[in-house]
C-alpha positions as CSV (number, residue, x, y, z in Angstrom):
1,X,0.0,0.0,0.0
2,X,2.9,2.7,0.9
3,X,4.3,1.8,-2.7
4,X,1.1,2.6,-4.2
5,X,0.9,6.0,-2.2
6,X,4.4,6.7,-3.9
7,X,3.9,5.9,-7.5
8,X,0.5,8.0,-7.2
9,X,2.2,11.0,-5.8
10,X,4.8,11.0,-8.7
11,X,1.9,10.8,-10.9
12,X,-0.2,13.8,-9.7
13,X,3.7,15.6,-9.7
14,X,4.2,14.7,-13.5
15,X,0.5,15.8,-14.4
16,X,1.1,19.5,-12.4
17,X,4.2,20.2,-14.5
18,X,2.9,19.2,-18.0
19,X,0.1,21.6,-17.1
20,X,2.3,23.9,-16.1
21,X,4.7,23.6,-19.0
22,X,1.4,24.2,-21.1
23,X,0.5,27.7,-19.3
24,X,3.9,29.0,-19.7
25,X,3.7,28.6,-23.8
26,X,4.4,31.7,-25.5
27,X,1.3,33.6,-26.8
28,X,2.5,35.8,-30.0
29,X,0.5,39.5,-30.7
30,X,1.5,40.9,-33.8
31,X,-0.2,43.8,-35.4
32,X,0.3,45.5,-39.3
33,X,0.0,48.1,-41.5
34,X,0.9,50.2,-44.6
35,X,4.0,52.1,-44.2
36,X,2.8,55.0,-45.7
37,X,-1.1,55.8,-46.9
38,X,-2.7,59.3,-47.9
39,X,-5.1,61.9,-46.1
40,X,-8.7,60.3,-46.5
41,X,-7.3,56.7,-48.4
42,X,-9.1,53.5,-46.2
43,X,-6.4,51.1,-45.5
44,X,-6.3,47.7,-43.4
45,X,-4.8,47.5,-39.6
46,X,-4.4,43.8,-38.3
47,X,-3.5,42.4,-35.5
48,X,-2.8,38.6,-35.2
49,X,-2.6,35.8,-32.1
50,X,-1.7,32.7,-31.6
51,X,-4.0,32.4,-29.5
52,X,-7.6,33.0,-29.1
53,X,-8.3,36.1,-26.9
54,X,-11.3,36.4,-24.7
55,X,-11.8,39.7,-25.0
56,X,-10.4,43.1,-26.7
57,X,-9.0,45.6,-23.3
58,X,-8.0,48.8,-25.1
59,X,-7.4,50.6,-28.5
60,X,-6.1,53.8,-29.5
61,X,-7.0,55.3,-32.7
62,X,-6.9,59.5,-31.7
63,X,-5.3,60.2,-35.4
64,X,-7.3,57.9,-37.7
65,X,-11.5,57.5,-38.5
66,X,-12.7,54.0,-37.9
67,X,-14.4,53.2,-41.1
68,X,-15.0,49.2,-40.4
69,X,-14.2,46.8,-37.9
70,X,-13.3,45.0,-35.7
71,X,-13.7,42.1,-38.0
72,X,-12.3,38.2,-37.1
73,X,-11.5,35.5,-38.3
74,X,-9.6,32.4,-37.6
75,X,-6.9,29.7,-39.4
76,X,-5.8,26.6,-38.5
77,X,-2.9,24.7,-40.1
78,X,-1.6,21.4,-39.4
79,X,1.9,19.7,-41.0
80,X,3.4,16.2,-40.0
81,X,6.8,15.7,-40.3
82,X,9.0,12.3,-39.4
83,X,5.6,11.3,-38.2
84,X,5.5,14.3,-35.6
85,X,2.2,15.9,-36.1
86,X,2.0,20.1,-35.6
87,X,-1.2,21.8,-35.0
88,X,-1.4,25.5,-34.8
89,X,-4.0,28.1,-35.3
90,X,-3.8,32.1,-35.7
91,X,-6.9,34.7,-35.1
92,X,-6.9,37.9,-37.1
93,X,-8.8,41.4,-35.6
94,X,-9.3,43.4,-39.1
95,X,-9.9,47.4,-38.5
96,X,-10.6,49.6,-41.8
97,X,-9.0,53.1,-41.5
98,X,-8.3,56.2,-42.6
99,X,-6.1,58.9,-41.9
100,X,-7.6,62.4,-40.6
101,X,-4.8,64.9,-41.5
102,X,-1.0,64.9,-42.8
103,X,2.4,63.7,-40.7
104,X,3.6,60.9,-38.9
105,X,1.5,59.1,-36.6
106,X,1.9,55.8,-34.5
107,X,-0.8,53.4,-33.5
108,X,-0.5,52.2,-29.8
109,X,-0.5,48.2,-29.3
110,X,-3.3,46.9,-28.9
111,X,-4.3,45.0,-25.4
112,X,-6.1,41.8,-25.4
113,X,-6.9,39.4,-22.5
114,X,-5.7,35.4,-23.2
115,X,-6.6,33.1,-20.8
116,X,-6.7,35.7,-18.0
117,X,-3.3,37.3,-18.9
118,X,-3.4,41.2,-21.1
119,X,-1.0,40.4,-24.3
120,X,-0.4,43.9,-26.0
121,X,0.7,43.9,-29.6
122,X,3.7,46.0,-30.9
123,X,2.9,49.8,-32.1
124,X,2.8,50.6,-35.6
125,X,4.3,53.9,-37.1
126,X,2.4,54.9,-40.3
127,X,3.7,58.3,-42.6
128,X,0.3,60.4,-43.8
129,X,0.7,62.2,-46.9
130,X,-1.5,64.2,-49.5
131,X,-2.9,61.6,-51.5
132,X,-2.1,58.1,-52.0
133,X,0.7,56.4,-50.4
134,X,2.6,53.2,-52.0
135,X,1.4,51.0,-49.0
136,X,-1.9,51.2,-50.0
137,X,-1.3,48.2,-52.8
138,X,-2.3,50.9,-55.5
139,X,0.1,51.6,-58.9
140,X,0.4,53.9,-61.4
141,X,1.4,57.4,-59.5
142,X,-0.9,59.8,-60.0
143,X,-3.8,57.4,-62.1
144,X,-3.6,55.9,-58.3
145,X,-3.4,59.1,-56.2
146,X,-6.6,60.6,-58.0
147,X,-8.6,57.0,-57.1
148,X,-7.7,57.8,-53.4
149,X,-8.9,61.3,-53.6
150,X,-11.9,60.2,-54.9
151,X,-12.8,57.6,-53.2
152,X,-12.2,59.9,-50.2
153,X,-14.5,63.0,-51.6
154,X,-17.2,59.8,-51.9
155,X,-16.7,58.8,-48.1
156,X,-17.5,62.1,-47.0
157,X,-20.8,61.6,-48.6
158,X,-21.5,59.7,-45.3
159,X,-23.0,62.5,-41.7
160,X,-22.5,61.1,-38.5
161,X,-25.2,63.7,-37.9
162,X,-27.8,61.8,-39.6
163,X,-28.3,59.1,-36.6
164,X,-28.3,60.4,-33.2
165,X,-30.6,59.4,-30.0
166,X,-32.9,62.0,-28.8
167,X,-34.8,61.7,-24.8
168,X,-38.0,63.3,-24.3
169,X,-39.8,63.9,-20.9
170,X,-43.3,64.6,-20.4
171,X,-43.1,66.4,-17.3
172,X,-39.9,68.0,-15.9
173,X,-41.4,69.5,-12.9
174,X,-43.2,66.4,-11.1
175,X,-44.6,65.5,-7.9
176,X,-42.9,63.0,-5.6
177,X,-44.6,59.5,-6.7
178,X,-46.3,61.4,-10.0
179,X,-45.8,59.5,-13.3
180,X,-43.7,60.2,-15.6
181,X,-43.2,59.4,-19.3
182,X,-39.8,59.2,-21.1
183,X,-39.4,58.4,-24.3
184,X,-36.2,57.7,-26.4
185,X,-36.1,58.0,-30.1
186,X,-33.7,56.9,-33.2
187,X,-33.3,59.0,-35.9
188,X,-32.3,57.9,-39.0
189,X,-31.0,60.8,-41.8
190,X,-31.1,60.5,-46.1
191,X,-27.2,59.7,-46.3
192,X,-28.0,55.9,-44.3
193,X,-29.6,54.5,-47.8
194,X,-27.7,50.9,-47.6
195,X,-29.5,49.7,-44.5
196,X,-28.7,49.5,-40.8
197,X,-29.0,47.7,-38.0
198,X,-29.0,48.1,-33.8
199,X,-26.4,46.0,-32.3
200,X,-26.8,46.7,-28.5
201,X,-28.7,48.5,-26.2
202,X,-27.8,50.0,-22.9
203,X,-30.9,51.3,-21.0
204,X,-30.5,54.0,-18.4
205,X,-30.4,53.6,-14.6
206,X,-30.9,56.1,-11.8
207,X,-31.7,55.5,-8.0
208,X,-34.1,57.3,-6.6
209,X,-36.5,56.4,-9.4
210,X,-39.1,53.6,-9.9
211,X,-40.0,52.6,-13.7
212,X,-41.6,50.4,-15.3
213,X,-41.0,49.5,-19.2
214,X,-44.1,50.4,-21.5
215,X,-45.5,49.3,-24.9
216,X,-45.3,45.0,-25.9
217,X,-41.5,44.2,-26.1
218,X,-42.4,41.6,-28.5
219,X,-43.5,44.3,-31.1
220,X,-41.9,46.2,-33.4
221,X,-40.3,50.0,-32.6
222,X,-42.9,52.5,-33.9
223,X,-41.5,54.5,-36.7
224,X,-42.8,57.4,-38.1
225,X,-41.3,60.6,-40.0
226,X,-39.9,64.2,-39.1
227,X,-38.5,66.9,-41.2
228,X,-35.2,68.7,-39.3
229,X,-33.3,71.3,-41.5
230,X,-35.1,70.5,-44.3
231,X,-33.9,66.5,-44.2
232,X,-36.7,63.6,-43.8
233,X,-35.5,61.5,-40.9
234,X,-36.9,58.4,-40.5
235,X,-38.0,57.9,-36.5
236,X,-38.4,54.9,-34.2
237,X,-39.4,55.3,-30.9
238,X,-36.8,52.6,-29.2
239,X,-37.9,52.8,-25.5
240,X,-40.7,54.6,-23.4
241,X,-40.5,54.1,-20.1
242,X,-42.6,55.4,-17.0
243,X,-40.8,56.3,-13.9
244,X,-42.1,57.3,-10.7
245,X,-40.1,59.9,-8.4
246,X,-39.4,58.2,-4.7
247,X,-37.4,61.8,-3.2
248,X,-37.9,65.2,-3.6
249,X,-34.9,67.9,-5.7
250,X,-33.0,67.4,-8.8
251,X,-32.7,63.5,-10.0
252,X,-30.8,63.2,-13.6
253,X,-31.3,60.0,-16.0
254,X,-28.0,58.8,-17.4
255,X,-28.3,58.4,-21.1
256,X,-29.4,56.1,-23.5
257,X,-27.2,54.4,-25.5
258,X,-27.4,52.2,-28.7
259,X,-25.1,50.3,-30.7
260,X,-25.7,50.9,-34.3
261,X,-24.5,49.7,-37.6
262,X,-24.9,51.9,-40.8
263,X,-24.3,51.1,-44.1
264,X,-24.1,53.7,-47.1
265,X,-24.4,52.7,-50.7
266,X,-21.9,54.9,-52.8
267,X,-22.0,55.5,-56.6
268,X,-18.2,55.4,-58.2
269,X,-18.3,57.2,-61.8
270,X,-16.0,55.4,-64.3
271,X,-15.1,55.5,-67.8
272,X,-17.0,51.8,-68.6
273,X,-19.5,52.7,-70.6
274,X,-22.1,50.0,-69.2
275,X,-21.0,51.7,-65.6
276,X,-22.1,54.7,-67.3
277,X,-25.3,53.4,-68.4
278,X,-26.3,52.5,-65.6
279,X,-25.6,55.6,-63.2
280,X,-21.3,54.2,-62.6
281,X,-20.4,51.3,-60.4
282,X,-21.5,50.9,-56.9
283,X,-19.9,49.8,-53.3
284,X,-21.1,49.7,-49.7
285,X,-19.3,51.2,-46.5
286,X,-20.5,50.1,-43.1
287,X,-20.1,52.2,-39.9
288,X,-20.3,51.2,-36.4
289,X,-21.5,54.2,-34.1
290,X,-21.6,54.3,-30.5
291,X,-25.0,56.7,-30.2
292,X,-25.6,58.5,-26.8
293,X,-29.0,60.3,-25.8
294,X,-29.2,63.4,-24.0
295,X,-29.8,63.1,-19.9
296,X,-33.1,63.8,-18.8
297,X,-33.1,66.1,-15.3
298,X,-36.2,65.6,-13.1
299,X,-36.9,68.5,-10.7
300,X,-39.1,66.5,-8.3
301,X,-41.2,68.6,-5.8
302,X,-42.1,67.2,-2.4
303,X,-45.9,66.9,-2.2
304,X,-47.6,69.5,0.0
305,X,-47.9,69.2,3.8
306,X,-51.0,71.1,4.5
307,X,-54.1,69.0,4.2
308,X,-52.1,65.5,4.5
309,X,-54.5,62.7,5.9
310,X,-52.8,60.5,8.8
311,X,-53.4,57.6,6.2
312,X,-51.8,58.9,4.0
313,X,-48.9,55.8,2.1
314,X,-46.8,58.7,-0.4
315,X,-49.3,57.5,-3.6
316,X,-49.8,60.3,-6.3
317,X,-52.2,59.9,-9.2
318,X,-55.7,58.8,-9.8
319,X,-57.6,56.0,-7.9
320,X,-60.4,54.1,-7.1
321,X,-61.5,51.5,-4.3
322,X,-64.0,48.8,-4.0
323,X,-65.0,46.0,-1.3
324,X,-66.7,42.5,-1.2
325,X,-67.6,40.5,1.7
326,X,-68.3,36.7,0.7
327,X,-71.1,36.4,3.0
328,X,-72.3,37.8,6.1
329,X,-74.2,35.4,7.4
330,X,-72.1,31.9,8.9
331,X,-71.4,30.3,12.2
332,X,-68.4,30.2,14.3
333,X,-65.3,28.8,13.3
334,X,-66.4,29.1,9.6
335,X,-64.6,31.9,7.4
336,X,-65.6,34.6,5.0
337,X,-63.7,36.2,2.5
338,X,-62.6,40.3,2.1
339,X,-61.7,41.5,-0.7
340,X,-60.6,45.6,-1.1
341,X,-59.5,46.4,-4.6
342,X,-57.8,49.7,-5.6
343,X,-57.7,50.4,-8.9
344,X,-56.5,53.9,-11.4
345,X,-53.3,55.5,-12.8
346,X,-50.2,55.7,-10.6
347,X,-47.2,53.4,-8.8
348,X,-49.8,50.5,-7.9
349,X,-47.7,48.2,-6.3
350,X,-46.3,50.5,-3.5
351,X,-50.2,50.7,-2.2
352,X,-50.1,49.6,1.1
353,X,-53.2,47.5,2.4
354,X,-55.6,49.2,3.9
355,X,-56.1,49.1,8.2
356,X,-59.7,47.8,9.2
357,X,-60.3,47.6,13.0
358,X,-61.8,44.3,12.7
359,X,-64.0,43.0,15.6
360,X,-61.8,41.3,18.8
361,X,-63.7,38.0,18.3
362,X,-62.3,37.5,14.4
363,X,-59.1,35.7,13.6
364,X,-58.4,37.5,10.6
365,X,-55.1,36.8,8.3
366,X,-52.8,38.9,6.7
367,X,-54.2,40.1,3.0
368,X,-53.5,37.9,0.2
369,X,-51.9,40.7,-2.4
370,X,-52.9,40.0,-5.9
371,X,-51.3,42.7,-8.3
372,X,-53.3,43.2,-11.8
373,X,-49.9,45.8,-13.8
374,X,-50.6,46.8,-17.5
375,X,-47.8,48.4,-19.0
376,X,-48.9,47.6,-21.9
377,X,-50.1,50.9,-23.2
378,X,-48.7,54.6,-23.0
379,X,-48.7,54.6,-19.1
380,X,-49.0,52.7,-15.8
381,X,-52.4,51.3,-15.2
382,X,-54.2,48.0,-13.2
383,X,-55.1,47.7,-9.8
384,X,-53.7,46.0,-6.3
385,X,-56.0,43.9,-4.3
386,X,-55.9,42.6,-0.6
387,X,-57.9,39.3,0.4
388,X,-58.5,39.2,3.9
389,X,-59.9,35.8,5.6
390,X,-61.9,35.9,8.4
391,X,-63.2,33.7,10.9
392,X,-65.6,34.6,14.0
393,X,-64.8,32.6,17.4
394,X,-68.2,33.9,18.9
395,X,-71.5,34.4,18.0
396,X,-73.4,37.7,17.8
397,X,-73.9,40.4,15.5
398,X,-70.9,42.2,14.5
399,X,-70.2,45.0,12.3
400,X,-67.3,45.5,10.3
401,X,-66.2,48.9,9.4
402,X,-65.5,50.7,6.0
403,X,-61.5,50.9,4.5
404,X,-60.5,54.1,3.8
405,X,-57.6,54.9,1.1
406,X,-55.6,58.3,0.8
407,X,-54.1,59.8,-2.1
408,X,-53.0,62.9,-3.7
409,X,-54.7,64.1,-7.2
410,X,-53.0,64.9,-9.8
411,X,-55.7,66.9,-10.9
412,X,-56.9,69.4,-8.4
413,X,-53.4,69.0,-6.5
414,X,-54.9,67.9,-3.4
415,X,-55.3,64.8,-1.2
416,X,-58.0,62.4,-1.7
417,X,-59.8,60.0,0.3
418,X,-61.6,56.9,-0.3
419,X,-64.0,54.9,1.5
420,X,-65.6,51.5,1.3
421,X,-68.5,50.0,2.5
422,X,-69.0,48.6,6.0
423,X,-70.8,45.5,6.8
424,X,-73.0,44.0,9.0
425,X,-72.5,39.9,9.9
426,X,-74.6,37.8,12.1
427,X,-72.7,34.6,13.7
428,X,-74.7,31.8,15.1
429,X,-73.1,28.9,17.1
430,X,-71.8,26.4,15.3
431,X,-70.8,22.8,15.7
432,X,-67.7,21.1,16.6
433,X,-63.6,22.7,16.4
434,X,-62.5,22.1,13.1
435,X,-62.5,25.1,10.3
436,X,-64.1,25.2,7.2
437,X,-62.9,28.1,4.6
438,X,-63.9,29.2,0.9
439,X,-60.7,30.2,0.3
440,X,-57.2,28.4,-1.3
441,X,-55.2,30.6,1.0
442,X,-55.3,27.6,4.2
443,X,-51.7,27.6,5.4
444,X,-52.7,30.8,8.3
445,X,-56.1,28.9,9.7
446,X,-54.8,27.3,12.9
447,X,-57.5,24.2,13.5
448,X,-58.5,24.3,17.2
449,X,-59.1,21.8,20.0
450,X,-55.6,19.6,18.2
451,X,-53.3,21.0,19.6
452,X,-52.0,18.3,21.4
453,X,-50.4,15.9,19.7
454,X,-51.1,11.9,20.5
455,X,-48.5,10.4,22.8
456,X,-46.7,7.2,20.4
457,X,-46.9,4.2,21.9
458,X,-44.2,1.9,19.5
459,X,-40.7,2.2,20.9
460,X,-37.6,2.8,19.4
461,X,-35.2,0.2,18.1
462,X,-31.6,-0.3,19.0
463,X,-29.2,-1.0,16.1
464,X,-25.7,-2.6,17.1
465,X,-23.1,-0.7,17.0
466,X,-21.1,0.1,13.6
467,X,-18.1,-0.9,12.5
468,X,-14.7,1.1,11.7
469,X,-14.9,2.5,8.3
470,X,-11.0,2.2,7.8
471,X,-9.6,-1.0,6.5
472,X,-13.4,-2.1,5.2
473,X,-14.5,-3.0,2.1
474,X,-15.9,0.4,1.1
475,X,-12.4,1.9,2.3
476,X,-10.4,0.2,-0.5
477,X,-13.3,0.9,-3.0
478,X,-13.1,4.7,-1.8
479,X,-9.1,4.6,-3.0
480,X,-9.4,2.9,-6.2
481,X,-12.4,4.5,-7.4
482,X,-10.3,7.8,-8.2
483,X,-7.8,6.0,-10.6
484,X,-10.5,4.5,-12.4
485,X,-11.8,7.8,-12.6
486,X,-8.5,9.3,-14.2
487,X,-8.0,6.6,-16.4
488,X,-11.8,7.0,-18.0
489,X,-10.8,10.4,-17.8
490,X,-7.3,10.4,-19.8
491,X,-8.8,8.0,-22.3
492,X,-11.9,10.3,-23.2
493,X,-10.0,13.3,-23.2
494,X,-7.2,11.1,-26.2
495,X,-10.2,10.3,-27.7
496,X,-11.6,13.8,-27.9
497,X,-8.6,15.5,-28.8
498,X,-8.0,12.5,-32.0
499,X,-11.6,14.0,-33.2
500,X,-11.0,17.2,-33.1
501,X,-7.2,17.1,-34.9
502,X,-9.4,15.6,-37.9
503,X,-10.6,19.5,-39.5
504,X,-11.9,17.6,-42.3
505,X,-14.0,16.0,-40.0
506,X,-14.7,18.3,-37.6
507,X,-15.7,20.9,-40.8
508,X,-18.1,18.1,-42.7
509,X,-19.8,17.8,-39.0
510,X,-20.5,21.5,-38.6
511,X,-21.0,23.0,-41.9
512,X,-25.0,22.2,-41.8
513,X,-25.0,23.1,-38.3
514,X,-23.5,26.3,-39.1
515,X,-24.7,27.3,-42.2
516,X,-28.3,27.0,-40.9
517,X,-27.9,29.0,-37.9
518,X,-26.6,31.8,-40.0
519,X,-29.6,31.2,-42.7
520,X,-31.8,32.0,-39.6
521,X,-29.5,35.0,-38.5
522,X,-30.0,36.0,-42.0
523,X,-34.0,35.7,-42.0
524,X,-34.0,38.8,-39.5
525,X,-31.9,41.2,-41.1
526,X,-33.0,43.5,-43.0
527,X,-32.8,45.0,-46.7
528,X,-29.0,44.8,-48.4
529,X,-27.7,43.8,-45.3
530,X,-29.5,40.2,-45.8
531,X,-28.3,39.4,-48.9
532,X,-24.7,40.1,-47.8
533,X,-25.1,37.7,-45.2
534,X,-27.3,34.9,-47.6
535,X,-24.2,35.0,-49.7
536,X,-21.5,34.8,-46.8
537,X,-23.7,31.9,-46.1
538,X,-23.6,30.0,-48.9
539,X,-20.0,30.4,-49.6
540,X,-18.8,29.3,-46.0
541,X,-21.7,26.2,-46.1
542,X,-19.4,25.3,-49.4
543,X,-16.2,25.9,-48.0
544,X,-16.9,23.8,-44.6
545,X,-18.9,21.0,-46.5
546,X,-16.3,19.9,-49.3
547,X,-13.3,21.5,-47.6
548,X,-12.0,24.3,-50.2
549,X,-10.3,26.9,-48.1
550,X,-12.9,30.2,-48.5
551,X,-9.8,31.5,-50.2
552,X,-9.7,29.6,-53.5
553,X,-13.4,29.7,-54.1
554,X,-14.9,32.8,-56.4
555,X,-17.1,33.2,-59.0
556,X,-14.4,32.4,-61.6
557,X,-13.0,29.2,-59.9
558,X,-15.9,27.9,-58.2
559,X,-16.9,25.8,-60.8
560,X,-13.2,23.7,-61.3
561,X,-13.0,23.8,-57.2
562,X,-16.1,22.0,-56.8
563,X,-16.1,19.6,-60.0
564,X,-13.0,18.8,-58.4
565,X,-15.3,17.6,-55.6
566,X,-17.6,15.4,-57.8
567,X,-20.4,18.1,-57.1
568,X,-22.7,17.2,-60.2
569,X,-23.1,20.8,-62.5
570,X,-26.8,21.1,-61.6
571,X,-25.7,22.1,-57.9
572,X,-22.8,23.9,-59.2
573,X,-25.1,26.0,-61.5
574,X,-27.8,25.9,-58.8
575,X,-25.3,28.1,-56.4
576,X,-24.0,30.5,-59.1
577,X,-27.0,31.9,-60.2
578,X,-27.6,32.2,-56.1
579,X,-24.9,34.0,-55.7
580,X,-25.8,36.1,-58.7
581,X,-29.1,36.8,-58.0
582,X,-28.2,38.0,-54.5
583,X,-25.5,40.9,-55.8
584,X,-28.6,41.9,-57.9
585,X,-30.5,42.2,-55.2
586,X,-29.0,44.2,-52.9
587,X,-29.3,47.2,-54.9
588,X,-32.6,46.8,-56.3
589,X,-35.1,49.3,-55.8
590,X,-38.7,49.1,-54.4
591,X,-40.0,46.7,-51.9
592,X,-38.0,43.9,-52.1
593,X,-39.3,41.8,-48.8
594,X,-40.5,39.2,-52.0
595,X,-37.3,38.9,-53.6
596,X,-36.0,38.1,-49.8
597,X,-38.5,35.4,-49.0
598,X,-37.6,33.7,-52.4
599,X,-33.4,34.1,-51.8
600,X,-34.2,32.6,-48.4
601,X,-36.1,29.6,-49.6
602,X,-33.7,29.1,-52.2
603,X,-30.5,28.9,-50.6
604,X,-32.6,26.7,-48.0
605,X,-33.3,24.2,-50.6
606,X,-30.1,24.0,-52.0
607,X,-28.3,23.3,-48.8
608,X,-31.3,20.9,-48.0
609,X,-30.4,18.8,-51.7
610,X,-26.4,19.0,-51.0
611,X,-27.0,17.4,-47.8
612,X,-29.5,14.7,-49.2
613,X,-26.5,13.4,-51.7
């Protein structure tokens, strides 16, 4: 057994430093660029890993405009030499540039974070000049230089000014408790004309406030039109929200902020004299913006001390209040059923339940709350109601008096108070201790005359004593169990890594899987921007299923590449004309929501045939 103990402790030792050996493996950050581009030219800054990072810590672009990006991607390669296999994989952050002004600038390393560590990439320096610089992959002097400018003159056709987030309040100056509407709107300017899409959404938060969400999150964002300096702006009311003061003095709501992706369709004249034709050749720019509404400031007045009821809970708004007694006419121990309902406009669920002085002979419970909240429509309505149970201990006549319910009115700006009815009950004497009730709320009725519980009469039984766990059969099984463990362990894990060395594999087995999910991702886009990604689809789902790196694959070689394959020409011709027809589509005009159900259905069906071979 001590030898055992030994050659398990080298063991666990050998594992640690393999696993250590593993953590201390160098994780390479390497970022490029052109040497030298002009003022205004878009140009390409990567930065490549080894390794895949979790997440991106900082970047630091103060001389340049972000065009595009980040964009991934991801390689893997794997040699064998002498019968030594290599495996090793690289992932690629793609930003799209361009300069703002003349001189010499240097981009700060990037800062990821891999596998808890911050890697930081080296810093590029890049020289700005008037024009087109020769890192820029252009030729021909001054033919190339007069490309740039133009294709910079065209970027400018792009104004950040067209999309901005804008809060409105409907009241500024509120009551403590009063409701409150604020609503936060997109606008959307004529220079977006490619599509666009909202990629996050950070909703404001400010103590001292209670809100509630409004409208059917479910639905679509209303959109409408507006005319500002003389440009039609498209508008879609992205949140409303109602908030409810809780403190008197200033209270300020943090912005809004959205995530939003636009993409502008640019027209390139050229000599071609089909480009020509045809109004000159066309290409699409995407920008990411990070949009920011204006804060909203609340100046919250405390509500009024003179004429404040004793009652009164801090409620503002407009209410009602009703009552129902089950029955009034039962026995003792039997129960009856309150119910006091409050209904209106205003912060419902911090109505506090009403105080009845019920008669000394009632066991009464604490209220069942039952909260009825429509947010639903452009503000705060429903109602709040207590249930009450109550059961008489003696007979007689008893009388049960009214609720009452204080508010302040929004209306006349004063305080309010509600009354309910009272009621009268007659109690005879009933039979026996138990309780009946007619409601599902039993777990507060006590039942009387059982409170005493029987005495047991069967005794206990003695059990001998037990035995020492060490040395016992269950002992040795306790020690070995853990190798077994280790060893099912080890040989799943060979298993699993064997699997996932095989790409070919591992691609054949995901490229439905994938390509589907995307179709789906595809389905919910909107206008250009989902035939971009129908097409994206169709060539990864093709790249994955008969593995043809993405990077040999175009509309010239497609055909040889998957002939190659033993695709049959009917699937090859099947996915060229799908390809095609989705470049036509994405800049055809009028309602094209047709056109997108029949892309959709096709690339479906072709995916659905390939697989079915």
């Amino acid at each position: 057994m001590k030898r055992f103990f030994v050659s398990f402790k080298i063991f666990i030792t050998f594992l640690f430093i393999i696993c250590c050996i593993s953590l201390d493996a160098q994780v390479s950050c390497t970022a490029k660029a052109p040497s030298e581009v002009g003022v205004g030219q878009a140009f390409r800054y990567q930065v490549v890993l080894n390794e895949k990072p979790s997440k991106i810590v900082s970047t630091s672009f103060s001389n340049f405009d972000v065009l595009n990006g980040p964009s991934q991607g991801s390689s893997s390669s794997i040699s064998i030499v002498n019968g030594q296999m290599t495996q090793s994989s690289s992932y690629t952050f793609t930003y799209t540039l361009a300069a703002k002004k003349e001189g010499q600038f240097t981009i700060p390393g990037m800062v990821f974070s891999v596998n808890g560590n911050q890697v930081k990439s080296n810093a590029v320096t890049i020289n700005v000049v008037e024009g087109a610089g020769n890192g820029g992959g252009s030729s021909g002097g001054a033919g190339g230089r007069g490309q740039s400018q133009q294709r910079a003159q065209q970027s400018q056709g792009f104004d950040k000014r067209d999309v901005f987030v804008k809060a409105y309040c409907s009241n500024s100056n509120p009551y403590v408790g009063e409701q409150v509407i604020i609503t936060h709107k997109l606008y959307v300017g004529p220079s977006v004309n490619g599509g666009y899409q909202v990629t996050s959404v950070n909703a404001p938060t400010q103590s001292g406030l209670w809100s509630y969400t409004l409208g059917n999150p479910d639905a679509e964002a209303p959109r409408s039109t507006e005319v500002i300096d003389g440009k039609k702006f498209t508008v879609f009311e992205v949140r409303r929200t109602a908030v409810f003061p809780q403190k008197s003095g200033k209270i300020t709501v943090t912005p809004f902020e959205i995530g939003f992706m636009a993409r502008v369709i640019y027209t390139q004249q050229t000599n071609d004299p089909f480009d020509m034709f045809f109004g000159g050749r066309q290409y699409a720019q995407d920008y990411e913006l990070d949009l920011k509404s204006n804060s909203v400031v609340l100046n919250c007045k405390a509500l009024p001390e003179n004429g404040k009821p004793e009652d009164f809970g801090g409620l503002a708004g407009n209410f009602t209040m009703t009552s129902k007694l089950s029955r009034n006419e039962l026995k003792t121990n039997d129960a009856a059923n309150l119910t006091i309902t409050i209904s209106g406009t205003g912060n419902l669920q911090h109505v506090e339940a009403p105080i009845i002085e019920f008669p000394s002979d009632f066991d009464v419970t604490d209220p069942k709350i039952t909260d009825n909240i429509n947010t639903r429509g452009n503000t705060v309505t429903g109602s709040r109601t207590f249930e009450y149970i109550i059961i008489p201990r003696e007979a007689g006549d008893f009388t049960i008096p009214a609720a009452s319910f204080s508010y302040f009115d929004l209306k006349s700006h004063s305080y309010k108070t509600l009354s309910g009815d009272s009621y009268k009950m007659k109690v005879e004497k009933g039979k026996g201790g138990g309780v009946t009730t007619l409601s599902s709320n039993q777990k507060d009725i006590k039942f009387l005359s059982k409170d005493i519980r029987f005495i047991k009469t069967n005794g206990n039984a003695f059990h001998p004593k037990r035995s020492e766990f060490f040395g016992s059969s269950w002992f040795y099984v306790g020690m070995i169990l853990p190798i077994l463990l280790l060893i099912i362990f080890i040989i799943v894990w060979r298993k699993t890594m064997e699997t996932k060395q095989n790409v070919t594999l591992m691609k054949d087995k995901r490229a439905n899987k994938v390509a589907r999910k995307r179709l789906k991702k595809a389905g919910q886009l909107l206008n250009a921007a989902f035939y971009v990604e129908i097409s994206q689809v169709l060539w990864g789902y093709m790249s994955d299923k008969f593995h043809i790196p993405l990077s040999q694959l175009s509309m010239d070689t497609v055909e040889e590449k998957l002939k190659e394959k033993q695709v049959d020409e009917e699937s090859v011709k099947e996915f060229l004309e799908t390809l095609n027809q989705c470049e036509f589509a994405r800049f055809a005009p009028g309602d094209s929501s047709q056109m997108m159900n029949e892309m959709y259905q096709r690339a479906h069906d072709f995916m659905t045939k390939i697989e079915r071979r």
